[in-house]
C-alpha positions as a Markdown table, in Angstrom:
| # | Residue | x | y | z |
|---|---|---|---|---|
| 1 | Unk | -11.1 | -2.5 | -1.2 |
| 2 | Unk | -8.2 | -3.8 | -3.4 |
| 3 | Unk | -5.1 | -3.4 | -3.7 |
| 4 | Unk | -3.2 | -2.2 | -7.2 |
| 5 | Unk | 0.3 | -3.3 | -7.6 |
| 6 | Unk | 0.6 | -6.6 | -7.8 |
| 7 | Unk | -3.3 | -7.2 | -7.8 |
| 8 | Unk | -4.6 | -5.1 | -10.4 |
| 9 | Unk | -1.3 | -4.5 | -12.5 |
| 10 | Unk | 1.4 | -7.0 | -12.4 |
| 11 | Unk | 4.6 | -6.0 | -11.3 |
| 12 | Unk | 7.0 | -6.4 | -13.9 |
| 13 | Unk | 5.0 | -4.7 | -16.9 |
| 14 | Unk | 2.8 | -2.5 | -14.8 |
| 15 | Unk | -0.2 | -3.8 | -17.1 |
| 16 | Unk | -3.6 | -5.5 | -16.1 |
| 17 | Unk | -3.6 | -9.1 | -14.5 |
| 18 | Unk | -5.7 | -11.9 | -15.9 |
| 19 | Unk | -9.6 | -10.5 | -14.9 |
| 20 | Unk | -8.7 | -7.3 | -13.5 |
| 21 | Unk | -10.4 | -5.0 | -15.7 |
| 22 | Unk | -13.0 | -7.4 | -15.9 |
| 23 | Unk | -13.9 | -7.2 | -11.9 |
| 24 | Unk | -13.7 | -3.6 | -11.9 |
| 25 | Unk | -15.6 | -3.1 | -14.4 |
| 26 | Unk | -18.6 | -5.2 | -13.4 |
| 27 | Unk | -18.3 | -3.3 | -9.7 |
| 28 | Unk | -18.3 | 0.1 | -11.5 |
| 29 | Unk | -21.5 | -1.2 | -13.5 |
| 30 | Unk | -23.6 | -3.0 | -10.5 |
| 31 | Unk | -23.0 | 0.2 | -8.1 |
| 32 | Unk | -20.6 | -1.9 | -5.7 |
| 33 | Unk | -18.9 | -0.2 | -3.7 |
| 34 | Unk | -15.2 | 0.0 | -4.0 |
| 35 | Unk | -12.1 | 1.7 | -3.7 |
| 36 | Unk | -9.1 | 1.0 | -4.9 |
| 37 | Unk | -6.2 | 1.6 | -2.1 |
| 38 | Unk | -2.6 | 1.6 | -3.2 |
| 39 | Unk | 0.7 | 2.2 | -1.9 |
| 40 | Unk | 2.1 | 4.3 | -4.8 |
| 41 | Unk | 4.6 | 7.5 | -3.9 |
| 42 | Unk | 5.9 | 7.2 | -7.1 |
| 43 | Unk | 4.0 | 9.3 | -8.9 |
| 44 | Unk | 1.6 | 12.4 | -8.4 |
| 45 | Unk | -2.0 | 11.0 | -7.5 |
| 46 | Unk | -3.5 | 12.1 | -10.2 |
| 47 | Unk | -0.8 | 11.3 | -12.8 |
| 48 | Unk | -1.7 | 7.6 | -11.4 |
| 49 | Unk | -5.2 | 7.6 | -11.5 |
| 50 | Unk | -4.7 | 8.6 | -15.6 |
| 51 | Unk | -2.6 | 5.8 | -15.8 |
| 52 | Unk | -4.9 | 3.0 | -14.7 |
| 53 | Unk | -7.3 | 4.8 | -16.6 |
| 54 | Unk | -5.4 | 4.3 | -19.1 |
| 55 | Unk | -5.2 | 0.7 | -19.0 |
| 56 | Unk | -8.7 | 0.3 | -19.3 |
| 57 | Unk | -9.6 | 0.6 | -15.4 |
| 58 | Unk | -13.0 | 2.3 | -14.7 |
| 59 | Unk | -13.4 | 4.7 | -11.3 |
| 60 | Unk | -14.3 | 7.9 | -9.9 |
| 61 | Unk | -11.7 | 9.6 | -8.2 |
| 62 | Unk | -13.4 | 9.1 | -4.8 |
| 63 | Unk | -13.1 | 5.5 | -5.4 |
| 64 | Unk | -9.1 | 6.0 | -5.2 |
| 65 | Unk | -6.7 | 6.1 | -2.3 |
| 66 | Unk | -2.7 | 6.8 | -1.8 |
| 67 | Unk | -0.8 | 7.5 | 1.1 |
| 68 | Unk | 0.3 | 10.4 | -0.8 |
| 69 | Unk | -3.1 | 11.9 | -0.1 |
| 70 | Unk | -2.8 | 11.4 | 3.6 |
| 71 | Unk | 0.7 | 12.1 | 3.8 |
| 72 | Unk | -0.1 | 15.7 | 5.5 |
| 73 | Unk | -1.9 | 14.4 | 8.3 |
| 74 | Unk | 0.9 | 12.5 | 9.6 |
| 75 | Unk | 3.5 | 14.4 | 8.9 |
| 76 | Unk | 3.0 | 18.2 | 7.7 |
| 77 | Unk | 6.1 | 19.6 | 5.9 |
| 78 | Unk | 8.5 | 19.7 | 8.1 |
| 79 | Unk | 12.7 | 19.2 | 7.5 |
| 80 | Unk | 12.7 | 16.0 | 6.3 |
| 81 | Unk | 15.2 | 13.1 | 6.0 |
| 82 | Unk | 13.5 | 11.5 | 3.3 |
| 83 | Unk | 14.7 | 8.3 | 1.3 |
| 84 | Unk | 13.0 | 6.9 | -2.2 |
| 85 | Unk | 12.9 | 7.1 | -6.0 |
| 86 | Unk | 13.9 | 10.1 | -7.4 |
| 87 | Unk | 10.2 | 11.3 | -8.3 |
| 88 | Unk | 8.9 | 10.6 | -4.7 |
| 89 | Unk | 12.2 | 13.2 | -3.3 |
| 90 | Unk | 11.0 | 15.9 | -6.0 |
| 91 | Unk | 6.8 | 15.1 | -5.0 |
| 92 | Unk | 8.1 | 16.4 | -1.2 |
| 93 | Unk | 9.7 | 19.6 | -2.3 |
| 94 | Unk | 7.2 | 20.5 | -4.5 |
| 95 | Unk | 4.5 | 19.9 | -1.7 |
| 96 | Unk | 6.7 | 21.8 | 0.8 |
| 97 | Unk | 9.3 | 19.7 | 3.1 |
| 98 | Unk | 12.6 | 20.6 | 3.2 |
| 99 | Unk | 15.0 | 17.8 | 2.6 |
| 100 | Unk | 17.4 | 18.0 | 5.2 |
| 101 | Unk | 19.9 | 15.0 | 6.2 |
| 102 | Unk | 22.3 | 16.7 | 8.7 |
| 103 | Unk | 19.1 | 18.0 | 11.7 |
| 104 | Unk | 16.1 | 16.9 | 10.2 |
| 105 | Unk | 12.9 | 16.7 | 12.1 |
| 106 | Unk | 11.9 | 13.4 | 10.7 |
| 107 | Unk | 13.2 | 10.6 | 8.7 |
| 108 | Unk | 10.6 | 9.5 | 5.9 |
| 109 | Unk | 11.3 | 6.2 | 4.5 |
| 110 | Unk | 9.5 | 5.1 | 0.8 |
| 111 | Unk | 10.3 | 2.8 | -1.6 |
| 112 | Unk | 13.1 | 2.2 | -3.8 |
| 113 | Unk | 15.2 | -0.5 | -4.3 |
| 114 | Unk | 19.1 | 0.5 | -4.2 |
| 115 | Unk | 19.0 | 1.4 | -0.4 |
| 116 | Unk | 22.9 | 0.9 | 0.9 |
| 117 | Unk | 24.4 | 1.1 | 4.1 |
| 118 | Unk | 25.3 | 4.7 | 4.1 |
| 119 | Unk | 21.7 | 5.4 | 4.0 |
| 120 | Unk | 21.0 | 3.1 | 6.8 |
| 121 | Unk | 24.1 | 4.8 | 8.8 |
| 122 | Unk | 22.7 | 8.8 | 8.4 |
| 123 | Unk | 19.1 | 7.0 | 8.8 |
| 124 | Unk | 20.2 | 5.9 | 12.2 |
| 125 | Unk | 22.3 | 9.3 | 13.3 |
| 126 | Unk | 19.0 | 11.1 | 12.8 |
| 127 | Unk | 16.5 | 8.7 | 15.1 |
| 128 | Unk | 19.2 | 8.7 | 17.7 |
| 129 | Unk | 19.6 | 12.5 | 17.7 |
| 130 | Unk | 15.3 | 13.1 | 18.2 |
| 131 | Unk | 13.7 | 12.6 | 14.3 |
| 132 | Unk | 10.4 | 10.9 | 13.8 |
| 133 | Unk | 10.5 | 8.1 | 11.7 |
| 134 | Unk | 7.7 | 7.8 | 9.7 |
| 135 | Unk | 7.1 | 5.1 | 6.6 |
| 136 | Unk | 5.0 | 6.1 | 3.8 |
| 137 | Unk | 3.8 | 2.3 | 3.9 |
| 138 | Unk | 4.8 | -1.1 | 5.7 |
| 139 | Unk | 4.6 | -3.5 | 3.0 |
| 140 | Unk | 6.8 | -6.7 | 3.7 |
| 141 | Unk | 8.3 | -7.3 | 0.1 |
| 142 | Unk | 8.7 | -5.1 | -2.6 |
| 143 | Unk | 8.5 | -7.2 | -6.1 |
| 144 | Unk | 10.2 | -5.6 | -9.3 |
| 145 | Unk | 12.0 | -7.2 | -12.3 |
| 146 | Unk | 11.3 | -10.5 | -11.0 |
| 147 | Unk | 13.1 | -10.2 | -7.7 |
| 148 | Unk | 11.9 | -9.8 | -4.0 |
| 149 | Unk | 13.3 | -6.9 | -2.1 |
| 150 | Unk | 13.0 | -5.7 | 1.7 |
| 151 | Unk | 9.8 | -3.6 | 1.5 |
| 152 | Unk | 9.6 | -0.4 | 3.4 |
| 153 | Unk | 7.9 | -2.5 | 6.7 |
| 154 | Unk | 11.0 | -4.2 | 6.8 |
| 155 | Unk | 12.8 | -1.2 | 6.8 |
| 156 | Unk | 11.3 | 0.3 | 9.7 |
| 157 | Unk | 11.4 | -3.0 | 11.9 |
| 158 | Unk | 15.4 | -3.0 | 10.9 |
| 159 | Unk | 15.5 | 1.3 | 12.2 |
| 160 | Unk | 13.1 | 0.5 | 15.1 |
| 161 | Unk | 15.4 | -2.7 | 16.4 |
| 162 | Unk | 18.5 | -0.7 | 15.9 |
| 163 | Unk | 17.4 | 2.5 | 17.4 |
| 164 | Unk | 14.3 | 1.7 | 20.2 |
| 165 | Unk | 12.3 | 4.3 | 17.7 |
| 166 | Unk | 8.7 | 3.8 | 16.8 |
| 167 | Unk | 7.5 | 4.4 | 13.8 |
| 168 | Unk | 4.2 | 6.0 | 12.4 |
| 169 | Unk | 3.2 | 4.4 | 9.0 |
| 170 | Unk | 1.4 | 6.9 | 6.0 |
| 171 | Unk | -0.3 | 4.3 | 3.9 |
| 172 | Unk | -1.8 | 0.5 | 4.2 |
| 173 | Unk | -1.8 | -0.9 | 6.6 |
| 174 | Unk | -1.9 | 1.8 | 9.6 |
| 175 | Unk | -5.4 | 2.4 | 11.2 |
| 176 | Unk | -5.3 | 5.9 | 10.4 |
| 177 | Unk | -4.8 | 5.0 | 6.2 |
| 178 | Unk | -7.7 | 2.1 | 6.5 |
| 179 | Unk | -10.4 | 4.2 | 8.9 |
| 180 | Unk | -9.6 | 7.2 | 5.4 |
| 181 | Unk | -11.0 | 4.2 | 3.2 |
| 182 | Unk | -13.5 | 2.9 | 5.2 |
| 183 | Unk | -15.2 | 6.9 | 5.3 |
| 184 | Unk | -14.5 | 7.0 | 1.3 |
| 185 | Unk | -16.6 | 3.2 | 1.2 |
| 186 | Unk | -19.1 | 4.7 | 3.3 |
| 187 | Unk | -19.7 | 7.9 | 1.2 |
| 188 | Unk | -20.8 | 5.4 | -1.7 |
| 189 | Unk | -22.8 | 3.4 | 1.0 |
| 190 | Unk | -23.3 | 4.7 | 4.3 |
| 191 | Unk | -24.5 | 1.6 | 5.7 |
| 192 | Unk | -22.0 | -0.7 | 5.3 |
| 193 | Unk | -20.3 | -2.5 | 8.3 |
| 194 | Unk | -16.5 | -3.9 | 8.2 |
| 195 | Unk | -17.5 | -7.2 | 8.0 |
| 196 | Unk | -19.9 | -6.5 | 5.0 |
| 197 | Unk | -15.9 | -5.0 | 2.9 |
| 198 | Unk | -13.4 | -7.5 | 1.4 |
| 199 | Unk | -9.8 | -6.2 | 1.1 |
| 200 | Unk | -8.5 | -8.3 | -1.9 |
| 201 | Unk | -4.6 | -7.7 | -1.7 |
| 202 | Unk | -1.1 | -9.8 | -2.7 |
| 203 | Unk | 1.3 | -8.9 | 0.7 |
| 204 | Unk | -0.5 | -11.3 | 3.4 |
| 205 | Unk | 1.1 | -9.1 | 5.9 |
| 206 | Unk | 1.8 | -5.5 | 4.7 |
| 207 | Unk | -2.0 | -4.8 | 3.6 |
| 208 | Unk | -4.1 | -7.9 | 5.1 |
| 209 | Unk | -3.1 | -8.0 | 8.4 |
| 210 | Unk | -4.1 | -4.4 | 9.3 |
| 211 | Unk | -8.0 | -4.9 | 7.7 |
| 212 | Unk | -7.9 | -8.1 | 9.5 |
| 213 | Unk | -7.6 | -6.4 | 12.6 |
| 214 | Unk | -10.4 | -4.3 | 11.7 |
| 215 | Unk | -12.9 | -6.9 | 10.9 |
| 216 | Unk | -12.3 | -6.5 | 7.5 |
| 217 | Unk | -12.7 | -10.2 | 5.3 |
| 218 | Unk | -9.3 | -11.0 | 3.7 |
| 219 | Unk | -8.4 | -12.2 | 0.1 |
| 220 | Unk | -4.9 | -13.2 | -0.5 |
| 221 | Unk | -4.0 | -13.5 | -4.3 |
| 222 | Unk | -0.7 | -15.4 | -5.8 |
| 223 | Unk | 0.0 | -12.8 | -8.6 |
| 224 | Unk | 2.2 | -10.6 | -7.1 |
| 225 | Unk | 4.2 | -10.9 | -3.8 |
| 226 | Unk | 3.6 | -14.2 | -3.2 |
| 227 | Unk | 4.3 | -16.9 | -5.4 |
| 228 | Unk | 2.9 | -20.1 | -4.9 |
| 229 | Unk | 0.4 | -21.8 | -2.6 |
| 230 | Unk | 3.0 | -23.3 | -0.8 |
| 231 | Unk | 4.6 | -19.8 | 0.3 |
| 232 | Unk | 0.9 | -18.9 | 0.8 |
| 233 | Unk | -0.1 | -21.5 | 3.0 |
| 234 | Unk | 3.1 | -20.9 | 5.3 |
| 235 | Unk | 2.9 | -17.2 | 5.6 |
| 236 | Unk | -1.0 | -17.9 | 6.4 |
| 237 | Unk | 0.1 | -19.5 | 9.5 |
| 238 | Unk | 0.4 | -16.1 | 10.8 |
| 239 | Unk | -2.6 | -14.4 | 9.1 |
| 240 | Unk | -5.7 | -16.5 | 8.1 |
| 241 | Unk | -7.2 | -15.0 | 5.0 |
| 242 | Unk | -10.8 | -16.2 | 4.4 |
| 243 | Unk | -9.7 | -16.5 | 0.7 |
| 244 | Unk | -6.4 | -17.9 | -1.4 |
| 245 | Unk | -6.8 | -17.3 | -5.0 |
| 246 | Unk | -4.4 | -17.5 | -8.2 |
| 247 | Unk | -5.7 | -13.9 | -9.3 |
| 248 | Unk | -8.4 | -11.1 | -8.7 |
| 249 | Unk | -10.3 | -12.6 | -11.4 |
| 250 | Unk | -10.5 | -15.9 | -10.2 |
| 251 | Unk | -11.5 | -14.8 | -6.8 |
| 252 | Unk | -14.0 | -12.4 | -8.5 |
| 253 | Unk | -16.1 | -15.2 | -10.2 |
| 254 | Unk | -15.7 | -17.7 | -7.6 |
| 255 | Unk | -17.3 | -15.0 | -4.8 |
| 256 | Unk | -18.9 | -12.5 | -7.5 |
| 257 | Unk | -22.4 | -13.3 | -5.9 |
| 258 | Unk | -21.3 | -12.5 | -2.1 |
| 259 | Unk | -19.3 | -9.8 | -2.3 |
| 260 | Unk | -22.2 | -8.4 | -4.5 |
């Protein structure tokens, strides 16, 4: 399984990291399985699939995953508080939630990175008078233009703290989101056992931790959330990865013949 932002496509450009095409492409052409399992809500699914496809990435569609194409599962439209970009607010309506801030049945948190206190404040009202709260992901830092931002997991730690609410998470790294992946995996190979998958991923603790938990092998790369192997090796004091590389692709020839 790998991860897309930050891991595939680097996060200020949006375009391939060093190797990247490279390791999918020799997956695709030696009948590996693989998925690719991102967090994107800001586009439609399929306008992102076209995109990497675009860039020169090679997959089927079953070999892609977004919390977008979950999102129903967890929370079908319903009135919905929801806070993100612009594109993800128009995705909701045109799928059929109601965006409602005054009574809604459940607060929906994504991405986006001008959230103010306001937000925070009607966030709040809404948990305290009965709405779920529900995160389309829980990554721990949200990288754009160079600069490291609360990610959404953050978010929802900050909401449950303040409010005694728990929170049900859409995307990577809830159980419901990785057992969805682990089924698509097993549709190319019905044979394989957690401990057979790698998820190769940049947020140690937004996407690693929950395969980790699963049995699921760990790679942590150093091209996207996490800068250096100094702010590697501390944040691995919380969560061991079996691997630390500089980038997918040199993680992909160093372990090409075992994950093969």
């Amino acid at each position: 399984m790998i991860d897309v932002q930050g891991t595939l496509i680097d996060d200020r450009e949006k375009k391939p990291i060093a190797g990247a095409l490279e390791a999918v492409s020799s997956l695709k052409e030696e009948g590996v399985p693989f998925l690719l399992v991102t967090n994107n809500t800001k586009l439609k699914s399929e306008a992102f699939r076209s995109y990497l496809r675009s860039l020169g990435f090679r997959f089927d569609d079953a070999q892609y995953l977004d919390p977008l194409m979950v999102l129903e599962n967890v929370l079908p439209p319903c009135k919905t508080a929801a806070y993100g970009t612009d594109a993800f607010l128009e995705l909701l309506q045109a799928r059929g939630y109601r965006l409602e801030y005054q009574r809604p049945d459940a607060v929906l948190v994504s991405i986006k990175e001008d959230f103010n206190n306001a937000e925070f404040a009607e966030m709040i009202e809404a948990l305290l008078a009965g709405a779920r709260l529900v995160g389309m992901h829980e990554t721990s830092l949200y990288a754009k233009n160079g600069r490291r931002y609360p990610g959404v997991g953050a978010i929802l730690k900050m909401l449950s703290f303040a409010t005694g609410k728990e929170y049900t998470v859409v995307g990577k790294p809830s159980r419901s989101f990785y057992d969805e992946a682990l089924r698509r995996l097993r549709q190319q190979e019905d044979s394989l056992e957690n401990g057979e998958i790698v998820m190769i991923s940049d947020d140690l603790i937004g996407d690693l931790k929950g395969a980790k938990e699963m049995g699921i092998r760990t790679a942590l790369v150093l091209s996207g959330k996490i800068a250096s192997v100094q702010e590697a090796m501390e944040a691995a004091k919380r969560v061991k990865p079996e691997w630390i590389s500089h980038d997918i692709g040199e993680w992909f020839q160093s372990n090409k013949r075992g994950a093969a």
